[in-house]
C-alpha positions as CSV (number, residue, x, y, z in Angstrom):
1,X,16.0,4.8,6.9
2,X,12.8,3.5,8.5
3,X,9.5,3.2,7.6
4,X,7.9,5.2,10.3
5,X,10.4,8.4,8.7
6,X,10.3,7.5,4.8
7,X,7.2,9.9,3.4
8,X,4.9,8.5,0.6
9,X,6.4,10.0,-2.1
10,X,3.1,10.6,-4.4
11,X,2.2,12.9,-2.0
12,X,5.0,14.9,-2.1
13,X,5.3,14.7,-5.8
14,X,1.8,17.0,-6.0
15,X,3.0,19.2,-3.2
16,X,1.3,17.9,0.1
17,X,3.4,18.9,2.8
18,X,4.2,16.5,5.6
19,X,2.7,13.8,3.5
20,X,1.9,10.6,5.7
21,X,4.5,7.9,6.1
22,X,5.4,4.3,4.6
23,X,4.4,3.2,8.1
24,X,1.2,5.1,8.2
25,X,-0.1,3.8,5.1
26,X,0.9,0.0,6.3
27,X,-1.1,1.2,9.5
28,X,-3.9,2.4,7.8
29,X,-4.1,-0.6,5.7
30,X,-4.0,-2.8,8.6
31,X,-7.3,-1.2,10.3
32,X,-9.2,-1.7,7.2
33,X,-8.4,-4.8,6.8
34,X,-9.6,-5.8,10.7
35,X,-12.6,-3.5,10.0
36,X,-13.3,-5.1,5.9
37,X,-11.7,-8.4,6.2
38,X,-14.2,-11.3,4.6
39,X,-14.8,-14.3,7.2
40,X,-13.3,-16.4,4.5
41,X,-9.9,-15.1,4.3
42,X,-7.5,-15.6,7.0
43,X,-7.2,-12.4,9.2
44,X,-3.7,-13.3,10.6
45,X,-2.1,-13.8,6.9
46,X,-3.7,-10.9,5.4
47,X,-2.9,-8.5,8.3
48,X,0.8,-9.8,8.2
49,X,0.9,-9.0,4.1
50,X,-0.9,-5.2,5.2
51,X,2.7,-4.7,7.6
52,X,5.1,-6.4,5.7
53,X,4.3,-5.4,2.2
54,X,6.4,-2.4,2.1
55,X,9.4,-3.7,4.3
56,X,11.6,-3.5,1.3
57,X,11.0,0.3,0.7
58,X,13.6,0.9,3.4
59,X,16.4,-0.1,1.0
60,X,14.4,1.1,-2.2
61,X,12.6,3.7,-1.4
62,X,9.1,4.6,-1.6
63,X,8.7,4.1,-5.9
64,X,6.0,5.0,-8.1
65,X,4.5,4.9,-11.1
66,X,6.8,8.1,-12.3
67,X,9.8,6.2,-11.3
68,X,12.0,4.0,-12.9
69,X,11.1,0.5,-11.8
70,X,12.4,-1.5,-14.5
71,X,14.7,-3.6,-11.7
72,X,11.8,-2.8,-9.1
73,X,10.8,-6.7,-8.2
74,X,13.9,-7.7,-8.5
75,X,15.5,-4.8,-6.4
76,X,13.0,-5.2,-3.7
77,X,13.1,-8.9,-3.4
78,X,16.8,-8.8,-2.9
79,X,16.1,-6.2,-0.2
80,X,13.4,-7.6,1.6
81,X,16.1,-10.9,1.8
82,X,18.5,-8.6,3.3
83,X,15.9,-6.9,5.7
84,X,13.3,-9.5,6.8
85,X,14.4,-13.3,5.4
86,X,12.0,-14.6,7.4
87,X,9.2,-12.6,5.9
88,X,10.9,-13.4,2.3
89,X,7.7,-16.1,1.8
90,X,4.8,-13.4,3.0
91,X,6.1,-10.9,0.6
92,X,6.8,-13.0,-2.6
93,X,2.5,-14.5,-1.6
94,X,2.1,-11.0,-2.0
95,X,3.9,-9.4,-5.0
96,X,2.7,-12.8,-6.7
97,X,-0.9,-12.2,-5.9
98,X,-2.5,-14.9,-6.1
99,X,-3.7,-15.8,-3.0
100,X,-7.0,-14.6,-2.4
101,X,-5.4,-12.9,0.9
102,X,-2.9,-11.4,-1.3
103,X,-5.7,-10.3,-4.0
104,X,-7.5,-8.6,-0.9
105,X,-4.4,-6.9,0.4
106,X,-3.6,-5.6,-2.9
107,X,-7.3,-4.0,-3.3
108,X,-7.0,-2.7,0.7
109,X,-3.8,-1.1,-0.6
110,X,-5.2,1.1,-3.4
111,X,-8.0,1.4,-0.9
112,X,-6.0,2.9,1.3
113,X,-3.8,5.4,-0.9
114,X,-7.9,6.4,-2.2
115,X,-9.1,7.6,1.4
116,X,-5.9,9.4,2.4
117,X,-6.4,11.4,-1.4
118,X,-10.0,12.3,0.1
119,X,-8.8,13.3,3.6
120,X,-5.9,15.3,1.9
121,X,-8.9,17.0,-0.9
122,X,-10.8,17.6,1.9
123,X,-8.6,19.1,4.7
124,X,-5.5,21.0,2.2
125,X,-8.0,21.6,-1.2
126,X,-5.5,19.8,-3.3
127,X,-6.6,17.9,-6.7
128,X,-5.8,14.4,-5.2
129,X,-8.4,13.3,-8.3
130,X,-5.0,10.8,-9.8
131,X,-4.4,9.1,-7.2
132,X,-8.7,8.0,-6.2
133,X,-9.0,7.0,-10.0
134,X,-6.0,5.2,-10.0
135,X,-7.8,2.9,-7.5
136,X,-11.3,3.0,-8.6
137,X,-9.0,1.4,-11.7
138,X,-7.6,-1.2,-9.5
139,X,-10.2,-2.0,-6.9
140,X,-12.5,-5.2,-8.1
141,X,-14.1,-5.6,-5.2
142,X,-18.0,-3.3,-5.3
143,X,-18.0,-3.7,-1.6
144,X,-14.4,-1.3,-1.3
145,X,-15.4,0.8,-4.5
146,X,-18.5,2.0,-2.7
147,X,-16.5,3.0,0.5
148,X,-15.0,6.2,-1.4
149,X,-17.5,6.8,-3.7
């Protein structure tokens, strides 16, 4: 399985056809984060955590909230060593989030899922409404609220 051929699966769970892929939401984070990136963080480090955040997801699969992720961390961590060892210290500044890059990624990544609910609202009239409250719940940051508000 890769990345650019493993569908969000969210989006499939409330019908959206041809949902977009792992490695279109990594993409999409990526761009915002060029675009919303504060001069104080370091651009390098939180672009790499936008790509390699969802690495493991090739072994895993694309899990949510509905799933069963009692093992998830620990699942994906042994993945991601299998995958991408030399990545093993991005994602664990990651999934630790901590960081203030990490903090940043994590809010560009709910960020993210919110816009592509909108576009999907907007162009296929289906009640993405879940999925842009579930971020408005996890996004801190007023400056990325206000971008989907």
């Amino acid at each position: 399985m890769s990345l650019k051929s493993l569908n969000r699966s969210g989006w499939q769970r409330v019908g959206i056809e041809g949902p977009e892929s792992v490695a279109s939401h990594s993409w999409g984070m990526s761009a915002l984060a060029l675009r919303l990136c504060p001069e104080n963080l370091d651009l390098s480090k939180v672009l790499s955590l936008c790509i390699i955040h969802d690495i493991p997801e090739i072994i895993v699969g694309d899990l949510t909230p509905e799933d069963d992720c009692t093992n998830k961390a620990k699942d994906e961590h042994i993945a991601m060593t299998q995958i991408a060892p030399q990545w093993l210290d991005l994602f664990e500044e990651y999934e630790a989030g901590e960081t203030a890059e990490a903090k940043f990624v994590k809010q560009i990544d709910k960020l993210d899922m919110a816009l592509q609910a909108i576009v999907y609202r907007t162009e296929r009239g289906i009640d993405t409404s879940q999925f842009i409250e579930s971020a408005r719940a996890k996004i801190t940051d007023p400056s990325l609220l206000s971008l989907f508000d």
